[in-house]
C-alpha positions in Angstrom: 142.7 122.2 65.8 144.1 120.1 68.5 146.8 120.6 71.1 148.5 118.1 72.9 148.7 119.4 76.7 152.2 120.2 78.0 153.7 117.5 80.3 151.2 114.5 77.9 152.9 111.7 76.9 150.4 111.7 73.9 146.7 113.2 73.7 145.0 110.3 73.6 146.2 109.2 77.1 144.1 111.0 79.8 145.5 111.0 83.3 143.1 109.7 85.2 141.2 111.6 88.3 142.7 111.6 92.2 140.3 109.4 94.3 139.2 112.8 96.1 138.3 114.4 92.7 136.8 111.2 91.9 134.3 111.3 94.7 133.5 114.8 94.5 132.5 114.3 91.4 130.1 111.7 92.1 129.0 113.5 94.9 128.2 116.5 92.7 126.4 114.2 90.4 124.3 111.5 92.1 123.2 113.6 95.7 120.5 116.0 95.6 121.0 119.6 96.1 120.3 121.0 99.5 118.7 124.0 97.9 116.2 122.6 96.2 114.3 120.5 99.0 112.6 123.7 100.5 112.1 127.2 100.2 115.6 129.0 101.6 115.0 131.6 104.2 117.7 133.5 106.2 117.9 132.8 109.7 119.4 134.8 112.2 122.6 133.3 113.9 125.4 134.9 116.9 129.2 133.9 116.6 130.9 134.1 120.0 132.6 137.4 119.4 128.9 139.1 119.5 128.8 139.8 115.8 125.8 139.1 113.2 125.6 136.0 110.7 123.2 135.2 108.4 123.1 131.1 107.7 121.1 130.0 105.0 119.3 127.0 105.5 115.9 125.2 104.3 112.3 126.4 106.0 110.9 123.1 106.9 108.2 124.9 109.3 106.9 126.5 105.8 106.9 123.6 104.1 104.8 121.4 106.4 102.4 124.3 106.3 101.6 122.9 102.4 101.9 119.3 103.2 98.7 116.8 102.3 97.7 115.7 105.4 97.4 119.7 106.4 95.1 120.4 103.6 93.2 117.2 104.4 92.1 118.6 107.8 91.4 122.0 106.3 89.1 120.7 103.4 85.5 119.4 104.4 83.0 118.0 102.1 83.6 118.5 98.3 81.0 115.9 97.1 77.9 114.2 97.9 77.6 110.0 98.3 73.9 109.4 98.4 72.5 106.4 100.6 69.5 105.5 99.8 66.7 104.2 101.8 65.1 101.1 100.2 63.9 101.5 97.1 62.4 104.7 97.6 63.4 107.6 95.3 64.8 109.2 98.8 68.3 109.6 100.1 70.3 110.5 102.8 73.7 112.2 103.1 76.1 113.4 105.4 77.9 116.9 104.9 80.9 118.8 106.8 81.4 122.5 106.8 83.5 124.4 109.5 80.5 125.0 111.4 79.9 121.4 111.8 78.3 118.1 110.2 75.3 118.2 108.7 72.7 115.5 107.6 70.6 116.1 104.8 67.6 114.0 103.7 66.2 114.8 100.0 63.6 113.7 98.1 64.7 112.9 94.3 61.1 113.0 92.8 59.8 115.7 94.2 63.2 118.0 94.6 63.1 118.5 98.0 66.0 118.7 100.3 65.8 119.4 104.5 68.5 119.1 107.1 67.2 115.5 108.9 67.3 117.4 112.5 68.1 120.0 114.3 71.6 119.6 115.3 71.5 122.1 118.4 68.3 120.4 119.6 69.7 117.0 118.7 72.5 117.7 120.9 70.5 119.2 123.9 68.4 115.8 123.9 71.6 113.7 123.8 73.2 115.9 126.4 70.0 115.3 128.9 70.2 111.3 128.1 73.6 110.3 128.0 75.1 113.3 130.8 77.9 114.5 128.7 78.4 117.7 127.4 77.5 118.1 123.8 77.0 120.7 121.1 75.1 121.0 117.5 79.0 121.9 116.1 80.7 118.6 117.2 77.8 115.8 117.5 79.3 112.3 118.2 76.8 110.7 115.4 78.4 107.8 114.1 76.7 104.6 111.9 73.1 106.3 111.2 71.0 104.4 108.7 67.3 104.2 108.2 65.6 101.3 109.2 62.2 102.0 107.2 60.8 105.4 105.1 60.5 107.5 108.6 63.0 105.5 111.0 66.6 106.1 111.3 69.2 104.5 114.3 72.3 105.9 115.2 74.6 105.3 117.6 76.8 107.7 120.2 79.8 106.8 122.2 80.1 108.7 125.6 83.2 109.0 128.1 81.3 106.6 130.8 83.6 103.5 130.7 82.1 99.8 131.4 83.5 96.3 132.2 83.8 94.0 129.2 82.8 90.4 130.3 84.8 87.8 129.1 83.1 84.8 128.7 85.7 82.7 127.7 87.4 83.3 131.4 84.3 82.3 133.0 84.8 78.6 131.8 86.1 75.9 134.2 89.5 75.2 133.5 90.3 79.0 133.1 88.7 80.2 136.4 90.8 77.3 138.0 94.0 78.7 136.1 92.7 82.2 137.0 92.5 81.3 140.7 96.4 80.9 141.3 97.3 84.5 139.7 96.1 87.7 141.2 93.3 89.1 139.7 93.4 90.9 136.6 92.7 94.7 136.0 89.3 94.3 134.2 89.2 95.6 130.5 86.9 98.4 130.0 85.4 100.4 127.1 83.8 103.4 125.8 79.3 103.0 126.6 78.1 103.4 123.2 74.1 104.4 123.5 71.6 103.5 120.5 69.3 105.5 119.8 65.8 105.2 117.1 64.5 108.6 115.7 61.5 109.4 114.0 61.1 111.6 111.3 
């Protein structure tokens, strides 16, 4: 049963929302809640007159704790990508724990697997070579790949920095050029040392 509202001209004619009405309503409808963005915590707050508030607001330091590029740092190695040396039934691969990286050099047909070397002793030999400090947890390995069966190159980068020539400067009409300006800082870069090892 139907009742026509008091003060209606007729029930089918509605009165239509105030404009503040109107916009709280699409406000309530179309904005996300506050609430559910991140886990609520109570924080501790003062007024003036020395009494104690509790404000309720979202825990954004929490949150970040769970975000993806977090758990990226935390998580090492989950899987193995062989490289294979020639067309051997040997691989190589490279593995991360927290103690370090690892490189491990197994033999398919045979089932074998063996770290490729030592990483503390690696590290005292590139220590003695290069003069920068270095240990078997954080080696500064970077592009190893085996030449042959028994040879491998890598390649370190150390904190000595040296000039880069430009040879393009060095041309005629660009030394002239060059001439009228002070001289340039020259650009420098990381020495990166190459180094063969035998297995």
């Amino acid at each position: 049963m139907c009742h026509a509202l008091p003060g209606a001209s007729s029930p089918s004619r509605a009165r239509p929302l105030s404009r503040l009405a109107a916009l709280l309503v699409f406000a309530a409808l179309t904005l996300p809640s506050p609430w559910a963005a991140a886990p609520l915590v109570a924080q501790e707050s003062r007024t003036a007159a020395g009494g104690d508030n509790r404000v309720w607001g979202a825990n954004w330091d929490l949150a970040a704790r769970w975000a993806p590029y977090r758990w990226n740092a935390l998580t090492k190695s989950t899987s193995v990508s062989p490289n294979w040396i020639g067309t051997t039934d040997r691989f190589w691969y490279r593995w991360e724990t927290t103690e370090g990286v690892f490189y491990y050099l197994v033999d398919a047909a045979r089932g074998t697997k063996r770290q490729i070397f030592d990483n503390d002793k690696i590290a005292a030999e590139l220590t003695r070579i290069i003069k920068d400090p270095f240990d078997g947890q954080h080696l500064p390995i970077r592009n190893l790949r085996f030449v042959d069966e028994n040879t491998l190159i890598f390649e370190v980068e150390s904190t000595i920095d040296e000039e880069v020539r430009d040879e393009a400067a060095e041309t005629g009409q660009q030394q002239q050029e060059q001439e009228r300006r002070p001289p340039a800082r020259p650009r420098t870069r990381k020495k990166v040392f190459y180094f063969e090892y035998d297995l």
